[in-house]
DOLUM-575387 format. One record per residue (C-alpha): residue in one letter; chain; x, y, z. Coordinates in Angstrom, 1 decimal, decimal comma. Layout:
N
("A"; "A"; (X; Y; Z))
...
REM end
This chain:
474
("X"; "A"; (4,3; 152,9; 66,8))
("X"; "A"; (7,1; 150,3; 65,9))
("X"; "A"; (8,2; 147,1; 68,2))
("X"; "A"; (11,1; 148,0; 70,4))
("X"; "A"; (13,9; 145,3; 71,3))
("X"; "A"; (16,5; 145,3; 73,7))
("X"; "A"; (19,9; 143,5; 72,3))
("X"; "A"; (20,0; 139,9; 71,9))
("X"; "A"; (22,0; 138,0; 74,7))
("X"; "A"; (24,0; 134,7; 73,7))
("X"; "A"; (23,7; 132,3; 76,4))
("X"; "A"; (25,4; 129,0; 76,7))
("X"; "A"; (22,8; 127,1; 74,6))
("X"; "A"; (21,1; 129,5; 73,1))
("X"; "A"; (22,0; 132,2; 70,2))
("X"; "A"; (20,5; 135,7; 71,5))
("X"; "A"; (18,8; 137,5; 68,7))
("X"; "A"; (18,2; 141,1; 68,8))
("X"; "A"; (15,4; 141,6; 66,2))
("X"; "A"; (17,6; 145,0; 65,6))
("X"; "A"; (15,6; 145,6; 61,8))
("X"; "A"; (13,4; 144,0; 59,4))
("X"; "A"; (12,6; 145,0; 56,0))
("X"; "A"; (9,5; 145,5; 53,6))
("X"; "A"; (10,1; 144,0; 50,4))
("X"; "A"; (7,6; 145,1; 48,3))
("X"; "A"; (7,2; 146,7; 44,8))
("X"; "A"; (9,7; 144,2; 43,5))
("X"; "A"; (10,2; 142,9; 41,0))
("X"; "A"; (12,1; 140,8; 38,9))
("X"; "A"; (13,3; 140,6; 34,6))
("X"; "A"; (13,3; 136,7; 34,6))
("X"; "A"; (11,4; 134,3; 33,7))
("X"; "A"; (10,5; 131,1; 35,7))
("X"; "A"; (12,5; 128,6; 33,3))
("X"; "A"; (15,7; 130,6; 33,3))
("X"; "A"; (16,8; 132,4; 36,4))
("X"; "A"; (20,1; 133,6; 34,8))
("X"; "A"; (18,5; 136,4; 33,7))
("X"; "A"; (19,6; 139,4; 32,2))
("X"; "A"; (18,1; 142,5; 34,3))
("X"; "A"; (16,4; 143,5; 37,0))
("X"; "A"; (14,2; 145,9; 38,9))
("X"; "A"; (14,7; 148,3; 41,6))
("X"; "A"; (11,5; 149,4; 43,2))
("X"; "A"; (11,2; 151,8; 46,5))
("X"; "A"; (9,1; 149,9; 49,5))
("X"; "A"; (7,2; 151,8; 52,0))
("X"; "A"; (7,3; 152,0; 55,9))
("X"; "A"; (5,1; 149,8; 57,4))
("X"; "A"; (4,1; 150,9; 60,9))
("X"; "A"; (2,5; 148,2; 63,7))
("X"; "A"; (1,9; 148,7; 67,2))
("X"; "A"; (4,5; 149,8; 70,2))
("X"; "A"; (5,5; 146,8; 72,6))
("X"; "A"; (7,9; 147,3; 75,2))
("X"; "A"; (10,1; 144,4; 76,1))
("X"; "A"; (13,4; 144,4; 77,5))
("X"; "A"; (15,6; 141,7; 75,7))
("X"; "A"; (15,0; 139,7; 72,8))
("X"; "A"; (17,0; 136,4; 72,1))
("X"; "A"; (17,1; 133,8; 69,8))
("X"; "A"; (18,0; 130,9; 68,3))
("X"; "A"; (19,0; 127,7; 70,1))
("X"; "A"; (22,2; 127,2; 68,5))
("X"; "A"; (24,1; 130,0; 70,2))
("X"; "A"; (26,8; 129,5; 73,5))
("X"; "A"; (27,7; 133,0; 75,4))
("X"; "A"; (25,0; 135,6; 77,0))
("X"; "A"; (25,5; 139,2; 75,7))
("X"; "A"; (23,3; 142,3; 77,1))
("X"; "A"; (22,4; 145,8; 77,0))
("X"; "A"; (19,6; 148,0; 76,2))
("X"; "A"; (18,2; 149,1; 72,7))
("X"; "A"; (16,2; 151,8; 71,1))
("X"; "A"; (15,4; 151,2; 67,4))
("X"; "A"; (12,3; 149,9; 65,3))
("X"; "A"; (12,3; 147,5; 62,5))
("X"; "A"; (11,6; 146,8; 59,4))
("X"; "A"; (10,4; 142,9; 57,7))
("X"; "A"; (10,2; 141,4; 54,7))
("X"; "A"; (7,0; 140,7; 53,1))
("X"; "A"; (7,4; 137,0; 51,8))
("X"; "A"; (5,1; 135,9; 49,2))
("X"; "A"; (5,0; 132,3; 49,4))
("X"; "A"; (2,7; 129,3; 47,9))
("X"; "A"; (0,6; 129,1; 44,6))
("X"; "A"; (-1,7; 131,4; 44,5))
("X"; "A"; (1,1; 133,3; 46,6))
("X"; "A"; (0,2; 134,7; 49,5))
("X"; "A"; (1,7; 137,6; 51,9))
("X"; "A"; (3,6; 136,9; 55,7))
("X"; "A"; (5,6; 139,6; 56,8))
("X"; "A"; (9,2; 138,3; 58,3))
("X"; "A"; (11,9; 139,9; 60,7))
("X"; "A"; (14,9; 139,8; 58,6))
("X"; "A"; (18,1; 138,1; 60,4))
("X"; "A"; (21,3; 137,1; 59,7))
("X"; "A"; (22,2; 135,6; 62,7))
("X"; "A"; (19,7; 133,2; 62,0))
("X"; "A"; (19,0; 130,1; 59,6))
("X"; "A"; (15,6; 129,2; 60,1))
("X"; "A"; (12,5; 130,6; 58,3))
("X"; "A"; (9,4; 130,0; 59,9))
("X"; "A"; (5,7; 131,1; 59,7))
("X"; "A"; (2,5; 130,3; 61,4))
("X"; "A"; (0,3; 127,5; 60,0))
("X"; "A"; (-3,1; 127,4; 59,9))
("X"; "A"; (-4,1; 124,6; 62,4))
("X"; "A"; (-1,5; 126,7; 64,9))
("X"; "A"; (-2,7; 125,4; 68,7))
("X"; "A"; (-0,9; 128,1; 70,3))
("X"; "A"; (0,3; 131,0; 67,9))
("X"; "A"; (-0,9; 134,9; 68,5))
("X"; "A"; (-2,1; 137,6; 66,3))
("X"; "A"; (0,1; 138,3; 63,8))
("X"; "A"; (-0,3; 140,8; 60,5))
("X"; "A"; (-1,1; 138,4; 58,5))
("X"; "A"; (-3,5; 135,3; 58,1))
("X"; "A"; (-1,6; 131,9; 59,1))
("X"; "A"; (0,0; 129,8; 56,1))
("X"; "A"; (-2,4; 126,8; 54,7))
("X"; "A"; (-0,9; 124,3; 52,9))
("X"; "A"; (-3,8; 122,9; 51,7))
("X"; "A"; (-4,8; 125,8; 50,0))
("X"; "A"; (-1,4; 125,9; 48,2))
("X"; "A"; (-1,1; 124,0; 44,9))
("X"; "A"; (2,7; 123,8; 45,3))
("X"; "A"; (3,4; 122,8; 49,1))
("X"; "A"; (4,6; 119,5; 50,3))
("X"; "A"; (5,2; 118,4; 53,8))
("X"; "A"; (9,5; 117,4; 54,1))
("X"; "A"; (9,7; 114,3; 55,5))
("X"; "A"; (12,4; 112,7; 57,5))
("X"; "A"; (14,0; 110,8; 54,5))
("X"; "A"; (14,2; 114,1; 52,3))
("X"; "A"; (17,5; 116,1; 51,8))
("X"; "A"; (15,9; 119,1; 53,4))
("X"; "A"; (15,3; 117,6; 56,9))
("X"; "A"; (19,3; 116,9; 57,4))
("X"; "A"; (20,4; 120,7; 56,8))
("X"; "A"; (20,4; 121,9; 60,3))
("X"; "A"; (20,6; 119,2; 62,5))
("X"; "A"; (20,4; 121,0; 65,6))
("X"; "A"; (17,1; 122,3; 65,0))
("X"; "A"; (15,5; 119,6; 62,6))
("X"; "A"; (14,4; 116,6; 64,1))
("X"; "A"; (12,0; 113,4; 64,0))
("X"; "A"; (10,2; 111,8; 66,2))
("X"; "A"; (8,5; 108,4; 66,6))
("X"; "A"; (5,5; 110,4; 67,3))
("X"; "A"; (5,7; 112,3; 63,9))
("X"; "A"; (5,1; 109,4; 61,5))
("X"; "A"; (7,5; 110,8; 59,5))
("X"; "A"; (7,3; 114,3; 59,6))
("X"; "A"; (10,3; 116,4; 59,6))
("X"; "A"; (9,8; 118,9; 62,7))
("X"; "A"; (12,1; 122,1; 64,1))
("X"; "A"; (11,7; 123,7; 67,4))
("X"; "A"; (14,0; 127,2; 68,2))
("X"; "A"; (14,2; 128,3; 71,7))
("X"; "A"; (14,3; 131,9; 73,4))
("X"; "A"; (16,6; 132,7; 75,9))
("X"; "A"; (13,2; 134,9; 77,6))
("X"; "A"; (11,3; 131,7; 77,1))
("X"; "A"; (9,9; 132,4; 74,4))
("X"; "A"; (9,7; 129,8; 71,6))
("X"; "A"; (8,9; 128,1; 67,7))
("X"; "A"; (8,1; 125,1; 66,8))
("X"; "A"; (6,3; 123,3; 63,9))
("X"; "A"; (6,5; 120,9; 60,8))
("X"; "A"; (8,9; 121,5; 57,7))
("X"; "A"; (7,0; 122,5; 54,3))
("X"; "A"; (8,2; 123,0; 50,9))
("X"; "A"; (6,4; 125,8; 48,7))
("X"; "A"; (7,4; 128,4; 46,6))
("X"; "A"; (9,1; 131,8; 47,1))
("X"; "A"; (7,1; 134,6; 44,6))
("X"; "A"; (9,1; 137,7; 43,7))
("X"; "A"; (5,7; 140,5; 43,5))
("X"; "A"; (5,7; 140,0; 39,8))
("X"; "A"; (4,8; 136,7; 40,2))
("X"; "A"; (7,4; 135,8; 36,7))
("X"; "A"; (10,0; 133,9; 39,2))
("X"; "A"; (9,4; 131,0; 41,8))
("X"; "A"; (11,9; 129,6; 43,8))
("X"; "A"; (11,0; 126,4; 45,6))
("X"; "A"; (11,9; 127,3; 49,7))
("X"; "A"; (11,9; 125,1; 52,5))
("X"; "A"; (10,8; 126,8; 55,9))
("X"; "A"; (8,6; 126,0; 59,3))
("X"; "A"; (5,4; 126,1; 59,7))
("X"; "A"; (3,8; 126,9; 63,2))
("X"; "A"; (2,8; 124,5; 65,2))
("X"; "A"; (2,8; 126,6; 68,4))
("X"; "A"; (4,6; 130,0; 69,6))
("X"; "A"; (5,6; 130,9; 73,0))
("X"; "A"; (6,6; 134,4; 74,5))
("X"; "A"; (7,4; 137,2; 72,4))
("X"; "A"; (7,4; 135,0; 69,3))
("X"; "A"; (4,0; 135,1; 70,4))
("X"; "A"; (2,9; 138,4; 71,3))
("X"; "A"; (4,8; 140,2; 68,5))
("X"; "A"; (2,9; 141,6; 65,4))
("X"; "A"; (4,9; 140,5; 62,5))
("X"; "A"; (4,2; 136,5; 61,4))
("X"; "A"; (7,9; 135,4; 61,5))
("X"; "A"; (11,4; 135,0; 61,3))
("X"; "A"; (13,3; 135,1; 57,5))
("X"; "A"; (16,7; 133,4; 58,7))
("X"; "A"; (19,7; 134,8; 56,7))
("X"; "A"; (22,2; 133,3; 58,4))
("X"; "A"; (25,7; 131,2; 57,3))
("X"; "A"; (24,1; 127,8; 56,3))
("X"; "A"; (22,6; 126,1; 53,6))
("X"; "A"; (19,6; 125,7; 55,2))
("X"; "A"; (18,9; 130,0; 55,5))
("X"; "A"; (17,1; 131,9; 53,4))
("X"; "A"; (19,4; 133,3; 50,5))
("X"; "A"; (21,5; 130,4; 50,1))
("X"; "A"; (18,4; 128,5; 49,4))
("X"; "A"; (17,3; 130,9; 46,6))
("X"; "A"; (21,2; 130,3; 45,7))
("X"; "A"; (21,1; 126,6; 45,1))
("X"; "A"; (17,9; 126,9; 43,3))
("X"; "A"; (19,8; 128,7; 40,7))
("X"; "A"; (17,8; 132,4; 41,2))
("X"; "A"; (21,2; 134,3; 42,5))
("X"; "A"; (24,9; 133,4; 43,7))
("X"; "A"; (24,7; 133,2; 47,5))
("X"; "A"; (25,9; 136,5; 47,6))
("X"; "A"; (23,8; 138,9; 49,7))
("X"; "A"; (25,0; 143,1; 51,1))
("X"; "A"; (22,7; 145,0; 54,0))
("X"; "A"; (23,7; 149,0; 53,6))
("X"; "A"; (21,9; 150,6; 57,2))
("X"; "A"; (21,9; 153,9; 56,7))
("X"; "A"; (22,5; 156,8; 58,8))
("X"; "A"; (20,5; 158,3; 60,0))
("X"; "A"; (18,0; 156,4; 58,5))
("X"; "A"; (17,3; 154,5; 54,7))
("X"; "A"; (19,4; 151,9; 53,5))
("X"; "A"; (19,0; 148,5; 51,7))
("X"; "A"; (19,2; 145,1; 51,1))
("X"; "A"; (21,0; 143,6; 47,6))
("X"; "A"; (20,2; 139,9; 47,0))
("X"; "A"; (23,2; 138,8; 45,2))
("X"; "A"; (26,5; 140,8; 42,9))
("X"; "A"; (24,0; 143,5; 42,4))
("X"; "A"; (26,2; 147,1; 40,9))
("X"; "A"; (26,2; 150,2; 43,5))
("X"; "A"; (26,3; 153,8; 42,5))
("X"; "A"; (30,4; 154,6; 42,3))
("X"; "A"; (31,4; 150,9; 41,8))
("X"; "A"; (32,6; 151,3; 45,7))
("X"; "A"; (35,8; 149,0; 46,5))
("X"; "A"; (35,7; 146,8; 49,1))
("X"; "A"; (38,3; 145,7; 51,6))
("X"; "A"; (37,8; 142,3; 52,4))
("X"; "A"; (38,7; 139,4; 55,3))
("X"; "A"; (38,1; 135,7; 55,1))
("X"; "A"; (35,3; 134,3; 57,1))
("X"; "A"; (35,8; 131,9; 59,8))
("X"; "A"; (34,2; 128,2; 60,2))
("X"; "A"; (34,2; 128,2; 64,4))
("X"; "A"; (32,2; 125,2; 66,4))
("X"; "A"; (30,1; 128,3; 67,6))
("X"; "A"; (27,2; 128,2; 64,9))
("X"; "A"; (26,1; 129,3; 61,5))
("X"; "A"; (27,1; 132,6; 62,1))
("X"; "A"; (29,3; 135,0; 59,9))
("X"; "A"; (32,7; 135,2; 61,8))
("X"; "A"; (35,6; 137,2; 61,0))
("X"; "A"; (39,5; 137,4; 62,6))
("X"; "A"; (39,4; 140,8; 64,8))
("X"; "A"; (43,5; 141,7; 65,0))
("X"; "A"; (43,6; 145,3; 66,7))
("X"; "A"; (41,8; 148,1; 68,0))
("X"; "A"; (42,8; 151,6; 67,1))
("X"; "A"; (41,3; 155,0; 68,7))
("X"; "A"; (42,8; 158,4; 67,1))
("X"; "A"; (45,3; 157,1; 65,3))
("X"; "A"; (46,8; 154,8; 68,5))
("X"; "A"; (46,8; 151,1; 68,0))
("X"; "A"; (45,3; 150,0; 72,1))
("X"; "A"; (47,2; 147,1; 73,4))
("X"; "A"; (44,7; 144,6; 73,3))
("X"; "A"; (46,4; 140,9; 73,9))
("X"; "A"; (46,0; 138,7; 71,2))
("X"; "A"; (43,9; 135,9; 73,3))
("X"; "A"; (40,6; 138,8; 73,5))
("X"; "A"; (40,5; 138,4; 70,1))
("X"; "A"; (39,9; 134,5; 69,7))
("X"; "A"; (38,3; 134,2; 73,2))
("X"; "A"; (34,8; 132,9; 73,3))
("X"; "A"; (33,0; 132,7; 69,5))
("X"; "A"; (35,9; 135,0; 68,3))
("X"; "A"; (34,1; 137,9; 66,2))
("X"; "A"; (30,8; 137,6; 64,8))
("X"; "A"; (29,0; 140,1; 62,2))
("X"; "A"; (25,5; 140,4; 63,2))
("X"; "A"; (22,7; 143,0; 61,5))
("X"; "A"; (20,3; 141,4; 63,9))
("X"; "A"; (22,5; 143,4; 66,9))
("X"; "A"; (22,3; 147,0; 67,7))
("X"; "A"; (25,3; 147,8; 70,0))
("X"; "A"; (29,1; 146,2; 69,7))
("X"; "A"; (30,1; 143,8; 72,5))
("X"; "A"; (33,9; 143,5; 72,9))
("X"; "A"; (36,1; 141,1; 74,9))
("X"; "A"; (37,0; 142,7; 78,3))
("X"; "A"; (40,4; 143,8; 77,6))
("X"; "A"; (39,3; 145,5; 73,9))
("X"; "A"; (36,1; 147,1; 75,7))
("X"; "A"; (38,5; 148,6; 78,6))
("X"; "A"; (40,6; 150,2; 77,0))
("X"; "A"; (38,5; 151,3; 74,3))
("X"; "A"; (36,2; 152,7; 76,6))
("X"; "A"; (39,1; 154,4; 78,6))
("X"; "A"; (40,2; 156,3; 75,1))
("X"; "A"; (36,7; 157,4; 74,9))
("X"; "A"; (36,4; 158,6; 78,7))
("X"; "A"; (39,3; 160,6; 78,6))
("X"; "A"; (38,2; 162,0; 74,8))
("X"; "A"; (35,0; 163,1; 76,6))
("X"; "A"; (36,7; 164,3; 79,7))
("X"; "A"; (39,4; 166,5; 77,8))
("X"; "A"; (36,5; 167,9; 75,9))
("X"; "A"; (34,7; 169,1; 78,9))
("X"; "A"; (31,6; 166,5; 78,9))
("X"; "A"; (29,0; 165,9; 81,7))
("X"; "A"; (29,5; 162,3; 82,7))
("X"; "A"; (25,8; 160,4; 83,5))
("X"; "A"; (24,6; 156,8; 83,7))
("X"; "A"; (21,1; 156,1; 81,9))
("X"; "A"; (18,4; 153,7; 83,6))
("X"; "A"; (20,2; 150,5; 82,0))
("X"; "A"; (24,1; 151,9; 83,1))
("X"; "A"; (24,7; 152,8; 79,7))
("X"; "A"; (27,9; 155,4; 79,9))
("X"; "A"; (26,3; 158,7; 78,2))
("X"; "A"; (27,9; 162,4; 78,3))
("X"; "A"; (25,7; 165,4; 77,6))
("X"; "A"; (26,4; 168,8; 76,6))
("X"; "A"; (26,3; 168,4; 72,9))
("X"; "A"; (24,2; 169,3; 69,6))
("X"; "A"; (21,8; 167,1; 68,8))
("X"; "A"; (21,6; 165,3; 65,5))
("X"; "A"; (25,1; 164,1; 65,8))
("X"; "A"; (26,3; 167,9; 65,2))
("X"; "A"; (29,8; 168,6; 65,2))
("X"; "A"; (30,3; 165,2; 67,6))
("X"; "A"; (33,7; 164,3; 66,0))
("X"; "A"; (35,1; 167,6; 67,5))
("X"; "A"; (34,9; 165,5; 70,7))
("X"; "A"; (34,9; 162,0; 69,9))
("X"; "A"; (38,2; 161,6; 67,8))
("X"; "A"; (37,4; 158,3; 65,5))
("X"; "A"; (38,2; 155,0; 66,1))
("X"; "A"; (38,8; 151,6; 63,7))
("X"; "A"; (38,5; 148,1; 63,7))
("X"; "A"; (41,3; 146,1; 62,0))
("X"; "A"; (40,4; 142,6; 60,6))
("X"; "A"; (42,4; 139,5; 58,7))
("X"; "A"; (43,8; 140,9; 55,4))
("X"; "A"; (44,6; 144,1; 56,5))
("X"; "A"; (41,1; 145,0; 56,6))
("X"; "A"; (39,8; 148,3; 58,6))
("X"; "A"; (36,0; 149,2; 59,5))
("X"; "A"; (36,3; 152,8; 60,0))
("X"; "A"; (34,6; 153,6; 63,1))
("X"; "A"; (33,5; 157,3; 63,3))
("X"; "A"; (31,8; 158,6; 66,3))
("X"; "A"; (28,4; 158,2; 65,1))
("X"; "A"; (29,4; 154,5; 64,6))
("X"; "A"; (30,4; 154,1; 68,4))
("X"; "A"; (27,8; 156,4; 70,1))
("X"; "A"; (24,4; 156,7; 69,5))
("X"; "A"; (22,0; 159,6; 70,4))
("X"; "A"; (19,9; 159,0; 73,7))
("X"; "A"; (18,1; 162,1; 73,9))
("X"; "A"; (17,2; 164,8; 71,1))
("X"; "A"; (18,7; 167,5; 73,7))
("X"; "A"; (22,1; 166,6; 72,2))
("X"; "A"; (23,3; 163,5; 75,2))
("X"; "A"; (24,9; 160,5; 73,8))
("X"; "A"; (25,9; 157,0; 75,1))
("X"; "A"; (28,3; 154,5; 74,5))
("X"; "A"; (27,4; 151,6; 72,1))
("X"; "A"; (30,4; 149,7; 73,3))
("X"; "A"; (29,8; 147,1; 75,8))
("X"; "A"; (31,9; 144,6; 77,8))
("X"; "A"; (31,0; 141,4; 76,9))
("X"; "A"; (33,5; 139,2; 79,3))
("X"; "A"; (35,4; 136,3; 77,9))
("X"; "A"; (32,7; 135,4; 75,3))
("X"; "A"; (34,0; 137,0; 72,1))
("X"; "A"; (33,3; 140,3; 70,1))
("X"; "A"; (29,8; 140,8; 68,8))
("X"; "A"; (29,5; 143,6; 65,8))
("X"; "A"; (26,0; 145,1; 65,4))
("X"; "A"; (24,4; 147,2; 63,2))
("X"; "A"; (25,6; 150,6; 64,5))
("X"; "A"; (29,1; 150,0; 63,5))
("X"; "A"; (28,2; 149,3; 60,1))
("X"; "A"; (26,0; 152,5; 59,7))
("X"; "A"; (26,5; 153,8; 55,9))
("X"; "A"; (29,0; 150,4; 55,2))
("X"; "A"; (27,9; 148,4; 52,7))
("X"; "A"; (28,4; 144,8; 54,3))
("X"; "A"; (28,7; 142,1; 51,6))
("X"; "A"; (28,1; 138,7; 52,4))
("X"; "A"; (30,3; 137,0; 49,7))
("X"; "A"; (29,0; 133,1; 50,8))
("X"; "A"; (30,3; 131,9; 47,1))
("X"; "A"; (33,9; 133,1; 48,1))
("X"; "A"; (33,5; 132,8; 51,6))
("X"; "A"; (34,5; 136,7; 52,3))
("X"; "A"; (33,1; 139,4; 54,0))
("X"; "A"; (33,4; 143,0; 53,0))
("X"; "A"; (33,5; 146,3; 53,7))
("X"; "A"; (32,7; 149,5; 51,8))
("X"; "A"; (31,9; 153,3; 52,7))
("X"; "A"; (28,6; 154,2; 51,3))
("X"; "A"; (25,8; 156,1; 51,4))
("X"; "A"; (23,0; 153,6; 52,0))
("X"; "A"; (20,1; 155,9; 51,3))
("X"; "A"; (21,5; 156,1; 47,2))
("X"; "A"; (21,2; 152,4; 47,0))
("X"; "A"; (17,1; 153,1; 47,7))
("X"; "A"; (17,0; 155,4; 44,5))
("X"; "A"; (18,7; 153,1; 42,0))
("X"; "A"; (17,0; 153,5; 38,6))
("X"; "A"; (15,7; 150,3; 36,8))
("X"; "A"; (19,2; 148,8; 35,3))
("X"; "A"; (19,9; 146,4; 32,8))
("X"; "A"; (22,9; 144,1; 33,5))
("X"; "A"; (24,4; 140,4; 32,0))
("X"; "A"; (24,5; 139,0; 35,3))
("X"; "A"; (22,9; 136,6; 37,3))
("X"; "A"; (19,3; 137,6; 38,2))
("X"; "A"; (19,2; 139,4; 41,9))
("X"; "A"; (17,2; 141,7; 43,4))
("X"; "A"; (17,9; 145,0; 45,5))
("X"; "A"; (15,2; 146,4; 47,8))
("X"; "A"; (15,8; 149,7; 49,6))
("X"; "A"; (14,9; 149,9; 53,5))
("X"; "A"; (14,0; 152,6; 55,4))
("X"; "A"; (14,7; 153,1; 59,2))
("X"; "A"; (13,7; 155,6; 61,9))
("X"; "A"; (16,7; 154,5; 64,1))
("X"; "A"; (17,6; 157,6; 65,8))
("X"; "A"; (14,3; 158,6; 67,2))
("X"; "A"; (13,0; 155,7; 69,3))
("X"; "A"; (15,5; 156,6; 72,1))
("X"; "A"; (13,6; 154,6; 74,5))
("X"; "A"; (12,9; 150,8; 74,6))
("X"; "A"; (12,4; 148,3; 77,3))
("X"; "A"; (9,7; 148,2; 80,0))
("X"; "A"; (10,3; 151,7; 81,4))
("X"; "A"; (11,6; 153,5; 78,1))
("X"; "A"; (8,7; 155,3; 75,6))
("X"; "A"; (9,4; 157,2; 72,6))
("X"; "A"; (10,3; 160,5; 73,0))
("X"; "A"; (9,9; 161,4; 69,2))
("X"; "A"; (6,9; 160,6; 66,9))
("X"; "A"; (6,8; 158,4; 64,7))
("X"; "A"; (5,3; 161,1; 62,4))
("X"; "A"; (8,7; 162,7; 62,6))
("X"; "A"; (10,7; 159,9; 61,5))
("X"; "A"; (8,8; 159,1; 58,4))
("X"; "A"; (8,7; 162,4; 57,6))
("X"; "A"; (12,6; 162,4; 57,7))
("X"; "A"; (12,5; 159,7; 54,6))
REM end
C-alpha cells in the first residue's frame, strides 16, 4: 500500500510540504551524447507503479524557508523519481517537489537515517563525487539552508526543518546525474545524510528531489549544465496518469497556453503568481483586492493537494458552493477532519457538474484556470459523497495544489519567468511515441496516480479501495 500525507502547513519559519506525489522515472532515456547536450531527439518511455508500504501520518511539512501555517486533511499516494546518481550510477528513489529546492539523500556513514528503498549514497565508491566546500560556488546558492561551521573544517553543510519535527541534515556533494541510458551526465550538487529525524525518517522512499524556484533546485541545475532550458510542465491527470516534461518538450495538439508573470516575493523560492478574481457560474465574487496580496500572495504548489484561499475568497467561494449544493437538494455532513462534504451523488465524479456549476480562477494577464467541479471537490467515499477542496487559510495568502490543476498542463517557464496554463489530457502525454525534434535535449516521463481511491489518510483514515483496483485502472 502507498504512503499517505496530510497537506503541508506553512508556519512562520517553516515552508509546509505536502509530499502530495512523486514520480518513477525509469525506462528513460535520452538521444545525446555526453559532449553535446544540445541534442537533437529524445525518448519517451512509459514507467511503472512502484508500490511501498501504508503509513498513516496526519500532516507532513517541509522546508525551513516557509512563513504562514496552512492545514487540512489528505487522501492520495505518490509517486518518486528514481535518481541515478554517481559513477558507476546508482539508484535512490526521490519525492518529487516543487515547493522545494533542496535535493538530498542518505549517505552511507548516516548516524541517525531509517530504512529507506534503497542502499545509502557512498561517495567513496563514486569515481565522480567531490565534497563542496565552503569557498565553492555551490555552497552560497541557498543561503538559508547552506551553512559552515568552525566545526566543519570546511565542509559546506545544509539542515531543513519539519514543522512535525521531523528533520535533514548532512554535507553537500557534487556527483553526477545518469539519465538510464547512461549516454548523458549532468554534474548535480545535492545533500548527503548525515542524520534524519521524524517522518523524513520513518518514510520508505530515500529522499527529497527539490524542484523548486532557485538555482540551487533540481532542474535549473540540469539547466545551467547546458542539458535542457530551465523549463520544466507537471500534467496530474484525472483521475489518474499524467506526466512530467523536463524542458520545451512538444504535446499532442500543440495545446496553447495562457500565461501570467511570476512573482519575486520575500516569501521564498517558491513559484508565485498575481491572483485578481474569483468567479463561480459565470459571477465574478467580490473579493477585496488586499485577499489577494495578503500573506505570501499566491503560490503554485504540486507538492499540495487541496487549495487554501484568503478568508474573504474562501467565504464567499464556499457560500456559492453551499447554496449550489443546497438548491440541488444535497445532504450536508462534516467528515472526521471538518472537511465540508454533501452526499447523494454518483460516484466517479458522475454527472457532478449538474450540481456543482464551475468555477475559475483569474490571474495577471488576463489569465483563467478553469475550475470544474472535479477541480474543487474531490471524492471522499466510492458511495458517490464529495468534499470541499477549498480551505480558509486566514490572512496568510492563497495556496494552489494539485487538484486544481487536474488534466492542466502547468509549465514552469524559469527562462521567461512565466507560468502557464493549458487544458490537457495528461494520461496522452504517457503514450507519446519516440519523437525526433531540433531542440534542446529534454526528457518527458509519464506518471501514474491512484489519487481517487485512497480516500482515507491520517491516523484514523485506511483505504477503503485496493490498491489492486487502482493499478488496474492504468
Amino acid at each position: 500500500m502507498p504512503v499517505c500525507y496530510s497537506d503541508r502547513a506553512w508556519s512562520i519559519t517553516m515552508h509546509g510540504k505536502l509530499l502530495l506525489a512523486t514520480l518513477i522515472l525509469t525506462s528513460l532515456a535520452l538521444a545525446s551524447s555526453t559532449a553535446e547536450p544540445e541534442s537533437n531527439g529524445y525518448y519517451v518511455f512509459p514507467i511503472e507503479y512502484k508500490q511501498s508500504s501504508y503509513k498513516a501520518v496526519r500532516r507532513r511539512n517541509m522546508l525551513n524557508t516557509g512563513k504562514v501555517l496552512v492545514d487540512g486533511s489528505v487522501r492520495v499516494g505518490y509517486f518518486y523519481a528514481v535518481l541515478m546518481l554517481g559513477t558507476p550510477p546508482k539508484p535512490f528513489d526521490v519525492i518529487v517537489d516543487t515547493g522545494s529546492t533542496v535535493t538530498y539523500v542518505p549517505c552511507n556513514n548516516c548516524q541517525h537515517c531509517g530504512h529507506h528503498n534503497d542502499d545509502p549514497y557512498n561517495p567513496s565508491k563514486s569515481a565522480t563525487s567531490n565534497w563542496v566546500h565552503c569557498s565553492d560556488a555551490q555552497c552560497g546558492m541557498l543561503r538559508s539552508t547552506y551553512y559552515c561551521s568552525d566545526s566543519n573544517a570546511n565542509q559546506c553543510s545544509y539542515k531543513v526543518s519539519y514543522l512535525e519535527r521531523s528533520s535533514s541534515q548532512g554535507r553537500l556533494v557534487q556527483d553526477v546525474f545518469s539519465f538510464p541510458d547512461n549516454a548523458t551526465k549532468v554534474p548535480v550538487t545535492f545533500g548527503c545524510e548525515n542524520s534524519e529525524t521524524g517522518e523524513i525518517y520513518r518514510q520508505k522512499p530515500d529522499g527529497i528531489l527539490g524542484m523548486g524556484n532557485s538555482a540551487a533546485a533540481f532542474h535549473s541545475q540540469l539547466a545551467a549544465a547546458g542539458a535542457i532550458p530551465d523549463v520544466f510542465s507537471l500534467c496530474f491527470g484525472f483521475p489518474s496518469g499524467g506526466a512530467l516534461l523536463l524542458g520545451q518538450a512538444p504535446v499532442p495538439g500543440n495545446p496553447t497556453f495562457q500565461w501570467t508573470p511570476l512573482i519575486r516575493s520575500g516569501w521564498g523560492d517558491f513559484f508565485t503568481v498575481n491572483m485578481e478574481s474569483v468567479i463561480f457560474n459565470g459571477k465574478q465574487l467580490d473579493v477585496p483586492a488586499t485577499a489577494f496580496s495578503s500573506g505570501y500572495g499566491t503560490v503554485l504548489d504540486s507538492g499540495t493537494t487541496f487549495i487554501y484561499l484568503a478568508t474573504p475568497a474562501y467565504q464567499l467561494f464556499a457560500a456559492s458552493v453551499f447554496a449550489a449544493a443546497s438548491a440541488a437538494g444535497l445532504k450536508h455532513f462534516t467528515n472526521k477532519y471538518r472537511d465540508n462534504c454533501w452526499s447523494g451523488l454518483k460516484p466517479d465524479y458522475a454527472d457532478i457538474e449538474k450540481m456543482f456549476p464551475p468555477a475559475s480562477l483569474g490571474f495577471g494577464g488576463g489569465t483563467l484556470l478553469q475550475l470544474p467541479a472535479y477541480r474543487y471537490l474531490y471524492q471522499f467515499a466510492p458511495s458517490g459523497t464529495y468534499c470541499l477542496a477549498v480551505f480558509d487559510n486566514g490572512n496568510s495568502g492563497s495556496l494552489l495544489g494539485g487538484v486544481a490543476t487536474r488534466n492542466v498542463l502547468v509549465r514552469y517557464d524559469v527562462d521567461n519567468q512565466r507560468i502557464g496554463f493549458a487544458e490537457m489530457d495528461c494520461n496522452k502525454l504517457g503514450k507519446l511515441p519516440t519523437e525526433q525534434v531540433s531542440e534542446r535535449a529534454f526528457v518527458l516521463i509519464s506518471l501514474s496516480r491512484c489519487t481517487e481511491f485512497l480516500y482515507f489518510c491520517g491516523p484514523l483514515r485506511n483505504p477503503l479501495v485496493s490498491w489492486v483496483s487502482c493499478l488496474q485502472g492504468i
